[in-house]
N, C-alpha and C positions, 0 to 999 in steps of 0.2 A: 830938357829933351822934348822937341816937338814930335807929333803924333807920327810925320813920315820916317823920324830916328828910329820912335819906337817901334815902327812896322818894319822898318828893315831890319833892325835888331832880331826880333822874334823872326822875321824869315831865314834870318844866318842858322839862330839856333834850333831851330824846327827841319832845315835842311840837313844841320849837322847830326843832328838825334833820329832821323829818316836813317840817314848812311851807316852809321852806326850802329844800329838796331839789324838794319838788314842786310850789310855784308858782314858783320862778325860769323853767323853763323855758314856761313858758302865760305869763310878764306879757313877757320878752327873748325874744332872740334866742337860739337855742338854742349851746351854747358846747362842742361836745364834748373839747376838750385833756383829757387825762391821763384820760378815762373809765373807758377800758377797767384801767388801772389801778387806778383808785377799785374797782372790781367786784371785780377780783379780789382787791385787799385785804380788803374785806368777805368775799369767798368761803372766806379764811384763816381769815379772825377768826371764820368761823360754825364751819365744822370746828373748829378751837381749842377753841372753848369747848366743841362738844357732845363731841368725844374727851375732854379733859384733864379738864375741871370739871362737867358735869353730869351727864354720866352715871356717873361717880366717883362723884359728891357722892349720885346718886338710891340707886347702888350700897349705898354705907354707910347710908342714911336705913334702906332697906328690911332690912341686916342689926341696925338698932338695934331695929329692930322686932318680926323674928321670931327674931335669933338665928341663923338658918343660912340655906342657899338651898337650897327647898323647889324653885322651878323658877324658870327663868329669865325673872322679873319685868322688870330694867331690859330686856331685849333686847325682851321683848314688846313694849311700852310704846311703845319708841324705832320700833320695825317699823310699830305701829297708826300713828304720827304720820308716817311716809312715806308707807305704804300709805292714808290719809286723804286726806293731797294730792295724793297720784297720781289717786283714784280721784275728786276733783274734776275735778281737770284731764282726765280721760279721758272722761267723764260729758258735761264741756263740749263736746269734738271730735266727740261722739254728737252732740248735740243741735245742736251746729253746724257740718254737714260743710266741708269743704276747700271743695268748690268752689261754697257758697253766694256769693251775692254779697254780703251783708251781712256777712259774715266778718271783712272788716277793722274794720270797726264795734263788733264787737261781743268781740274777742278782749280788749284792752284791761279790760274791765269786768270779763271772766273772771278777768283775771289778778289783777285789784284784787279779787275774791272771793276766789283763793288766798292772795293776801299779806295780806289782810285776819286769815282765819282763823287763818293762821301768827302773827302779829302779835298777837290777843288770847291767844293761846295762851302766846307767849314776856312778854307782860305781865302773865298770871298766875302764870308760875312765879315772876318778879321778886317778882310782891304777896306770893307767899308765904314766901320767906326770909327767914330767920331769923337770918342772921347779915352781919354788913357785908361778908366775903370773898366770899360767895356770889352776894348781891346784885349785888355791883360785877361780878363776870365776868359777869353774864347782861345788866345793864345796858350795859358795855363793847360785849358784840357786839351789840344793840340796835340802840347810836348807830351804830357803825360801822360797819351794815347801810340803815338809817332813811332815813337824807339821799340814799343811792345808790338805794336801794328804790324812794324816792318819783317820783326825778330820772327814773329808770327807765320807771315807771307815768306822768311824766307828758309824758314823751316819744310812748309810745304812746299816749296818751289824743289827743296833738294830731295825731299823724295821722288819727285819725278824723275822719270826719263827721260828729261830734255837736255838739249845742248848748255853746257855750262853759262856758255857767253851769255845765252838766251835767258838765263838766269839773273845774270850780273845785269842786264839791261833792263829787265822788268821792275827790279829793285831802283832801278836809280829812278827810272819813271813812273813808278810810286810816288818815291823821293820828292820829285818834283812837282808833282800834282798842287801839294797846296801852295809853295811859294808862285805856282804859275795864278792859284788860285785867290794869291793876296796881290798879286799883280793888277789883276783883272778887278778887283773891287777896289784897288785901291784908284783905277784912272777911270773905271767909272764913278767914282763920287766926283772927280773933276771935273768932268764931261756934264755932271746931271745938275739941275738946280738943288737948291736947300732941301724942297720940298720931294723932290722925286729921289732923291739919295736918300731920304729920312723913311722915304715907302719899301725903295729896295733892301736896305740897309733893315728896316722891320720882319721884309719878305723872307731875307735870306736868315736872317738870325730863326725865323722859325722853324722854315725848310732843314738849315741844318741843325735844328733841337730835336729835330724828325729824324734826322739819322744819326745823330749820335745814340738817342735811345734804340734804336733798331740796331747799330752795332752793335752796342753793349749786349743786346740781349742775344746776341751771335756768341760773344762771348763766352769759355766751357763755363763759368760761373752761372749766367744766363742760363743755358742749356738745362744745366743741373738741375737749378732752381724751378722749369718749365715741366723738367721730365720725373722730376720726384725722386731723383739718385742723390746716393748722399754727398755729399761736400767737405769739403776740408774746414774746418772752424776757423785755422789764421786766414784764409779766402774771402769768408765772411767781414773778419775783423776788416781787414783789406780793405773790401768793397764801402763797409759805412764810414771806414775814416777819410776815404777819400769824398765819401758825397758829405760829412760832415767839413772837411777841412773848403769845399767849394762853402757852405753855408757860412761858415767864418770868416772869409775874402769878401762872401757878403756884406758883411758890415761895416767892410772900409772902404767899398768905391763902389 
């Protein structure tokens, strides 16, 4: 299987684990067992990958490049992609104080703007790699974010007071964010030389090692942990097998 199989591959099933995630709860009854687990495993599997594998991997790109480290390229990079989503997310609670009343309404869409963004971000660093090991870690914490992401967004989506349809279309267009996002890196590495695919393709693995951890720490496990309230213990458990089981993929690609 060549690298564009495997990219279409991972976009079938990252599309189908988007849908899934986030119309089961708008068409059922919503079924929260073992949630907060699911979250926190994803919460593992994002840290995982952005510690062990991409910012590694953006590390090495950037010394194949220039040879030495002139200034500290991967940390900027990764800071720009937290500091982006932060400063979305902050921009929104300006523009939509606490105690508006349309608040609940409207927080939801916000959020599907953040995860949006983070999502075509982490589908272009996918489009861009170059090799099957690489790929599969950044597609791995994808999926294993995607289904929970969605399930997540589309929870909030249903306590609102909006029009149904309006619901069912913001979820798909979640959905779609990172296959548009693995699009988009995948015909820019065609477009660029060796060397300027080998810079972006470093760029973006960092940018989105920036917001995966700034997701995760969105995350109620994140929260928890930030605010000093107590936690659930299988949550914990959750959260280190999944950053443990990213460290163990480690050692084979």
């Amino acid at each position: 299987m060549d690298l564009i199989q495997l990219k279409i591959l991972f976009l079938i099933i990252i599309l189908a684990s988007g849908l899934i995630g986030g119309l089961y709860p708008l068409l059922d009854p919503l079924k929260k067992r073992h949630y907060g687990k699911s979250e926190a495993f994803a919460c593992g599997i994002f840290v995982g990958a952005a510690l062990f594998h991409m910012l590694p991997d953006a590390e090495s790109a950037y010394y194949q490049l220039y040879h030495s480290k002139q200034w500290p390229q991967v940390a900027f990079f990764c800071a720009i992609g937290m500091v982006f989503l932060w400063f979305i997310r902050r921009l929104s609670q300006i523009v939509c104080p606490q105690d508006d009343r349309h608040i609940l309404a409207i927080i939801p869409y916000i959020l599907a703007l953040i995860l949006s963004l983070h999502a075509f971000i982490a589908g272009a660093s996918l489009g861009l790699g170059n090799s099957i090991g690489a790929i599969s870690i950044i597609a791995i914490a994808i999926i294993a974010h995607k289904g929970t992401a969605s399930f997540a967004l589309s929870v909030n989506l249903r306590k609102s007071a909006t029009k149904y349809s309006l619901q069912i279309y913001t979820i798909v267009l979640f959905t779609l964010m990172t296959p548009l996002g693995i699009l988009f890196g995948a015909n820019l590495q065609h477009i660029l030389s060796t060397q300027q695919a080998l810079f972006y393709q470093a760029t973006f693995n960092a940018i989105a090692a920036g917001t995966f951890i700034y997701i995760a720490s969105l995350q109620p496990l994140g929260q928890q942990l930030m605010r000093g309230h107590k936690i659930v213990p299988g949550e914990i458990v959750s959260a280190i097998f999944g950053i443990l089981l990213m460290a163990i993929i480690g050692i084979w690609v």
